[in-house]
C-alpha positions in Angstrom: 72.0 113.8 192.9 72.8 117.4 191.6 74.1 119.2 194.9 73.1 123.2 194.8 74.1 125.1 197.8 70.7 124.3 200.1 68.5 121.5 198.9 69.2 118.7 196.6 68.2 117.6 193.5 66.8 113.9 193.6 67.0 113.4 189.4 64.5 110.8 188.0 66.2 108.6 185.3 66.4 110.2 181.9 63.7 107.8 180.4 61.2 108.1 182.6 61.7 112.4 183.8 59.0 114.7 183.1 59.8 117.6 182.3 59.9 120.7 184.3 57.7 118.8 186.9 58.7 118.7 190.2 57.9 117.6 193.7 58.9 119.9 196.6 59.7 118.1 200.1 59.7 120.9 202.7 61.5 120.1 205.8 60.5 117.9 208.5 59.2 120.5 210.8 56.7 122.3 208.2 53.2 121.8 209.4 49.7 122.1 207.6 49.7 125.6 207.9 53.2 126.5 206.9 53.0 124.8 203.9 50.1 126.5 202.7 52.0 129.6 203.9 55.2 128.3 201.9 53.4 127.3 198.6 51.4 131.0 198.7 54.8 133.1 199.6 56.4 131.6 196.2 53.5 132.0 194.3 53.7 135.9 194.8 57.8 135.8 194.5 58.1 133.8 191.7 54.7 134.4 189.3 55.3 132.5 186.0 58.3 130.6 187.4 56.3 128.8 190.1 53.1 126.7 189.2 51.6 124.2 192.1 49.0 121.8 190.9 49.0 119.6 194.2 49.7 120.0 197.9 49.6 117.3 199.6 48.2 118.6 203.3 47.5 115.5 204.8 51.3 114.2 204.7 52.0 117.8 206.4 50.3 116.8 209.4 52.8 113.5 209.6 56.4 115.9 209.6 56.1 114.8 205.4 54.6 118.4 203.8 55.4 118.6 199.9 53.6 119.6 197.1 54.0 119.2 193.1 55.0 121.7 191.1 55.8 123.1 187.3 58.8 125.4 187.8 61.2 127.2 185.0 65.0 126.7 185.5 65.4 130.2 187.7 61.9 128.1 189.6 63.9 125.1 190.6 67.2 127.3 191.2 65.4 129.4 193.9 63.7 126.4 195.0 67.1 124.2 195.5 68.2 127.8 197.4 64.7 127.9 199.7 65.6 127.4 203.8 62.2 125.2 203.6 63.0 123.1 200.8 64.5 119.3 202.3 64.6 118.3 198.9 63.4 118.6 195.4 62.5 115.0 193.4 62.0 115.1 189.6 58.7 113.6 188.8 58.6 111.0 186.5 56.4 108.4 184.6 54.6 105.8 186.4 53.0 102.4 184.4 51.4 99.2 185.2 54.0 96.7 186.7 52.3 94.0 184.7 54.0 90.9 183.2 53.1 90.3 180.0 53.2 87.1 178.5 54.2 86.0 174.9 53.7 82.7 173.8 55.2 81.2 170.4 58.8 82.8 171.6 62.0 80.6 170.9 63.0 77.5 173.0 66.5 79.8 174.1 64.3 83.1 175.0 61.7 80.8 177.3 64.6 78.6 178.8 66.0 82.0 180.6 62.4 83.0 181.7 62.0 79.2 183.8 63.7 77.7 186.2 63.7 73.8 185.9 63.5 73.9 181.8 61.8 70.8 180.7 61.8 70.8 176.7 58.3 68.7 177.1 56.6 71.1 178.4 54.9 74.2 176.8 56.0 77.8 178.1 55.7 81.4 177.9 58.2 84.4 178.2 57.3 86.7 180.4 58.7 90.0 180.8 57.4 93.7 182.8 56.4 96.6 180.4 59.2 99.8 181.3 61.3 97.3 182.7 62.8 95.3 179.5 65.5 97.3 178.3 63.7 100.5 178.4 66.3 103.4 178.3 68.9 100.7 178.1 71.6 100.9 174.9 72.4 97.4 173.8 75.7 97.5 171.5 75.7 94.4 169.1 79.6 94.6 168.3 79.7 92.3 165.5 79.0 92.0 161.5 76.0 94.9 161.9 72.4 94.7 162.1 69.2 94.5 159.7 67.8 97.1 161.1 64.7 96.7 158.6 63.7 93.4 159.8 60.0 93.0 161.2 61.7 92.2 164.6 62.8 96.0 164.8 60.7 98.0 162.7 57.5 96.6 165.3 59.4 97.3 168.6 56.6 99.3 170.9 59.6 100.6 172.6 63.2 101.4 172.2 65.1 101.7 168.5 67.5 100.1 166.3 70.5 102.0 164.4 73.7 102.4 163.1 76.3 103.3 165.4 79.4 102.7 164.1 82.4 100.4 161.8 85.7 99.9 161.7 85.2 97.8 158.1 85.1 99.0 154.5 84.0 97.1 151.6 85.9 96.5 148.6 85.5 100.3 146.9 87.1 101.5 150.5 83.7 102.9 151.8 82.5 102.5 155.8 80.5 99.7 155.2 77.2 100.3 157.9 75.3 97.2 156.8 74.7 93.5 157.6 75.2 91.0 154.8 76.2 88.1 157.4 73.1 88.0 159.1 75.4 86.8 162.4 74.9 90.4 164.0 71.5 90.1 163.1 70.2 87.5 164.6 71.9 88.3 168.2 70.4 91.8 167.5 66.8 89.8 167.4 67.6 87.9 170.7 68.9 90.9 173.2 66.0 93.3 172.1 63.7 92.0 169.0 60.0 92.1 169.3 59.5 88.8 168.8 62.8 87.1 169.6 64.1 89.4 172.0 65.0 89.3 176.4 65.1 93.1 176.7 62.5 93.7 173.8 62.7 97.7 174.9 66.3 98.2 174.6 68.1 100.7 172.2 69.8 98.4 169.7 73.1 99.9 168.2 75.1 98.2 165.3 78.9 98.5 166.0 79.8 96.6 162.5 83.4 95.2 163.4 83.2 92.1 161.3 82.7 91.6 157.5 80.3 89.9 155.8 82.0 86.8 155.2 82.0 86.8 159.3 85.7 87.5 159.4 87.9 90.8 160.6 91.1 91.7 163.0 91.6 91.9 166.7 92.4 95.5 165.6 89.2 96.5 164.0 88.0 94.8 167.1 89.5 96.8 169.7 88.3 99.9 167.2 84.6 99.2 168.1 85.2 98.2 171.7 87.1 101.5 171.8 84.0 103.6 170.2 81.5 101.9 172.8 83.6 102.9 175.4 83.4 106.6 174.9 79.0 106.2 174.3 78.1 106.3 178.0 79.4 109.4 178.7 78.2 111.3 175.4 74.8 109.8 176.0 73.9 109.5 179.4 72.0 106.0 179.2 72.7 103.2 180.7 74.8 100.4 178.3 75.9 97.4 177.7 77.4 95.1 174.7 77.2 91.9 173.3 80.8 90.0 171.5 79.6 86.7 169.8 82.9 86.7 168.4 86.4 85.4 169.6 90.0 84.4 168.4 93.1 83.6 169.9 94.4 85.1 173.2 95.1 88.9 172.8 96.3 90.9 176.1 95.1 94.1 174.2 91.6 93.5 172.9 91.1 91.7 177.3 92.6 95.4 178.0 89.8 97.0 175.7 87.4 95.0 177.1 88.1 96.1 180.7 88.4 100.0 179.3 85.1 99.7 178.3 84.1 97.7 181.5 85.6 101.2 183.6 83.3 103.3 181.2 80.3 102.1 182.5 79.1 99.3 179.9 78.4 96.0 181.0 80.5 93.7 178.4 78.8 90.2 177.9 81.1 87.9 175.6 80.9 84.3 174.0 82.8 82.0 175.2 83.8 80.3 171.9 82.8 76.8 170.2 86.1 74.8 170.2 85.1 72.4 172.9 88.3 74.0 174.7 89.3 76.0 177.4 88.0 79.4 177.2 91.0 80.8 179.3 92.6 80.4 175.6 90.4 82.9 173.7 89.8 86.2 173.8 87.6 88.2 174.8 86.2 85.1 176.4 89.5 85.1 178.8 89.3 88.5 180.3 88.1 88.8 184.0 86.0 91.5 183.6 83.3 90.3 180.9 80.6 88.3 181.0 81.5 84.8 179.5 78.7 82.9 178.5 79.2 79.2 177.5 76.4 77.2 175.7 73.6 74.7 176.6 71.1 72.5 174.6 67.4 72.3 174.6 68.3 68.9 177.1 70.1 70.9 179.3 73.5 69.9 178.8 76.7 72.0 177.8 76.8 72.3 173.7 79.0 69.8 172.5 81.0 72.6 171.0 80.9 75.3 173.5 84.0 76.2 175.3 84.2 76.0 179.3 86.2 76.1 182.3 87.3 79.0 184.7 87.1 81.7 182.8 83.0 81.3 181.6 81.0 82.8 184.1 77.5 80.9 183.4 75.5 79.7 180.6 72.9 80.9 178.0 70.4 78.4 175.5 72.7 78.2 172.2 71.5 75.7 170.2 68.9 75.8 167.6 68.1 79.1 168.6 66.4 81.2 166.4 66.1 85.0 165.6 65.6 87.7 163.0 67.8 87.4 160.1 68.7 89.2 157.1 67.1 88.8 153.0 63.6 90.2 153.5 61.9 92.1 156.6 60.6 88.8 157.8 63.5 86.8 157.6 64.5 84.2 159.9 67.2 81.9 160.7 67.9 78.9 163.5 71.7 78.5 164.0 73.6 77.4 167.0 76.8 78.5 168.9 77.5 80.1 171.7 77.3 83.2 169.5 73.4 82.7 170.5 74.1 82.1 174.2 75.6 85.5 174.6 72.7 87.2 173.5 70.3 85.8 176.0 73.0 86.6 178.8 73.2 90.5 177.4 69.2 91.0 177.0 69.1 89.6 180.5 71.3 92.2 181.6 69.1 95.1 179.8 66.0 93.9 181.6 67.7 94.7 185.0 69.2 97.7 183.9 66.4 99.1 183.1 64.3 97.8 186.2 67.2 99.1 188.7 69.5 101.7 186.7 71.8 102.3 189.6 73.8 98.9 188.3 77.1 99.3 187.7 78.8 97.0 185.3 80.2 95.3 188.5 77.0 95.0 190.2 75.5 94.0 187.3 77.2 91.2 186.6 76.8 90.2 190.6 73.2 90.1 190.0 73.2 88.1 186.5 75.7 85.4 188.6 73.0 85.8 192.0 69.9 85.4 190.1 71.1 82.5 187.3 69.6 78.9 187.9 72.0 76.7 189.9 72.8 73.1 189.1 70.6 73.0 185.8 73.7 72.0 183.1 75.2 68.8 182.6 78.5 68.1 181.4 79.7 71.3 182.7 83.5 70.1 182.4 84.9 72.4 185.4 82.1 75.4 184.7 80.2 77.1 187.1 77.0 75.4 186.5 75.0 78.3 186.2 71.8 78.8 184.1 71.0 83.0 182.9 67.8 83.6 184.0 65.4 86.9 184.4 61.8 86.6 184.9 59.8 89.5 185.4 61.3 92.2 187.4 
């Protein structure tokens, strides 16, 4: 909270704030009559900074009085100054806490929504309206995004743009576009209208790999290094998705972890050399999310990677998403590339349902909330399943 020198400042989060709308919580020993008396004094000290369109006289009679107010900035500044005044709360938007329910969504998207996944049986994703992704800035650090694809251009909420690249094409320009289709379809799964966990998230193309689906640990750790420096230029909550890996690099872990003490949740793949993930990077570093890969039969991936360093697992085979070509392109592909996704919209749906997350209680929750004892073959994994049903 913002701490003026009487009362404080109780701020709503940015998504949801209306402006210039406040609620005033007078202090506990305010009865009926003094708030009426409180709500009349400001209206005669501060006419055309002080407007009151509720007072709530029934709470005052229970040690609670407040009212609701429109105030300019000098308003709220007297107001935060005001011997009466406990607090001040922003007000902010209030909708339905319904979960909705989409049917015809991919096997991988459902398979985090259910505990128990049996791939006989028909199922649903379900999700809460305000409280999948919304206000939440997914990074997709990989070969860019296809922004025009149907899965974007429909979202009811949230956005999908260009944030940044460390490549250039063969003239030496930025190059800000996806002619992989890799980025793409992870961009579909964490925050797609149709394929997408957290289908209200901001998605933001960080374009770090070419399109032949190659690039360096250096132009790499340039992306990382850009993400890192978003939270505190925008404000909203964040995290990022790498379904991309190489050998073991101390430096691009170290990037990771920067970006991990800037506030964004990093969510990583694993890798798909049926190895040891403790041998890639990011996949080794401590402080990401490493997400391993399961079938539609509930085993690990033949190819995924496992061991120590994976923290859980994500649906990565067959999975499919938006892709790039036309605006209704799609593509099925497996890896655990597509596992990550799932892990990272998961992780946008409970940012946005409890923004106090940090990047450390984040993942706590992801690892609290996933489906125990659901994988086989987990070869020395922590047999964890993502999941995130409504919140």
């Amino acid at each position: 909270a913002v701490v003026a020198s009487g009362a404080d400042l109780r701020e709503a989060h940015p998504s949801k704030r209306i402006v210039n709308s406040y609620i005033v919580r007078l202090a506990d020993t305010v009865n009926r009559e003094g708030l009426k008396n409180h709500v009349a004094e400001m209206r005669k000290q501060l006419p055309g900074d002080f407007e009151p369109f509720h007072v709530y006289e029934n709470m005052a009679d229970h040690n609670k009085a407040a009212y609701a107010v429109k105030l300019t900035a000098r308003g709220l500044e007297r107001m935060l100054q005001n011997e009466h005044v406990k607090f001040v709360e922003e007000d902010q938007t209030v909708s339905l806490n319904d979960c909705q329910s989409q049917s015809g969504a991919d096997w991988g998207t459902n398979r985090i929504n259910h505990r128990n996944y049996n791939s006989s049986k028909t199922y649903t994703y379900d999700y809460t309206t305000g409280a999948s992704g919304a206000g939440v800035d997914a990074y997709v650090i990989d070969t860019g995004i296809y922004c025009e694809n149907n899965d974007f251009t429909s979202k009811k909420s949230g956005t999908c743009t260009f944030g940044y690249s460390s490549v250039t094409n063969v003239i030496g320009v930025v190059d800000e576009t996806d002619g992989n289709g890799h980025g793409t379809h992870c961009a579909g799964t964490i925050a797609g209208q149709t394929w997408g966990a957290a289908k209200e998230a901001n998605l933001i193309a960080v374009k770090v790999l070419s399109d032949r689906g190659s690039g360096s640990t250096t132009g790499v750790i340039d992306g990382i290094n850009w993400v890192a420096g978003r939270p505190a230029v925008t404000g909203r909550k964040s995290i990022a998705n790498l379904s991309l890996g190489g050998g073991f690099s101390q430096v691009q872990n170290d990037a990771i972890a920067a970006a991990v003490g800037s506030g964004v949740t990093m969510v990583v793949a694993a890798g798909n050399d049926n190895s040891d993930a403790c041998d890639y990077s990011p996949a080794s570093e401590p402080l990401a999310i490493t997400v391993a890969a399961s079938d539609i039969n509930n085993a690990r991936a033949s190819y995924s990677n496992y061991g120590t360093c994976v923290d859980l697992f994500g649906p990565g085979s067959a999975i499919t998403s938006a892709w790039i070509g036309s605006p209704d392109a799609t593509n099925t592909i497996s890896g655990t590339s597509m596992a990550s996704p799932q892990v990272c919209g998961t992780g946008a749906k409970f940012l946005s349902a409890d923004p106090s997350l940090t990047p450390a209680t984040l993942t706590a929750k992801i690892l609290a909330d996933a489906s125990p004892n659901e994988i086989s073959d987990v070869k020395g994994t922590a047999n964890l399943m993502a999941y995130g049903y409504c919140s």
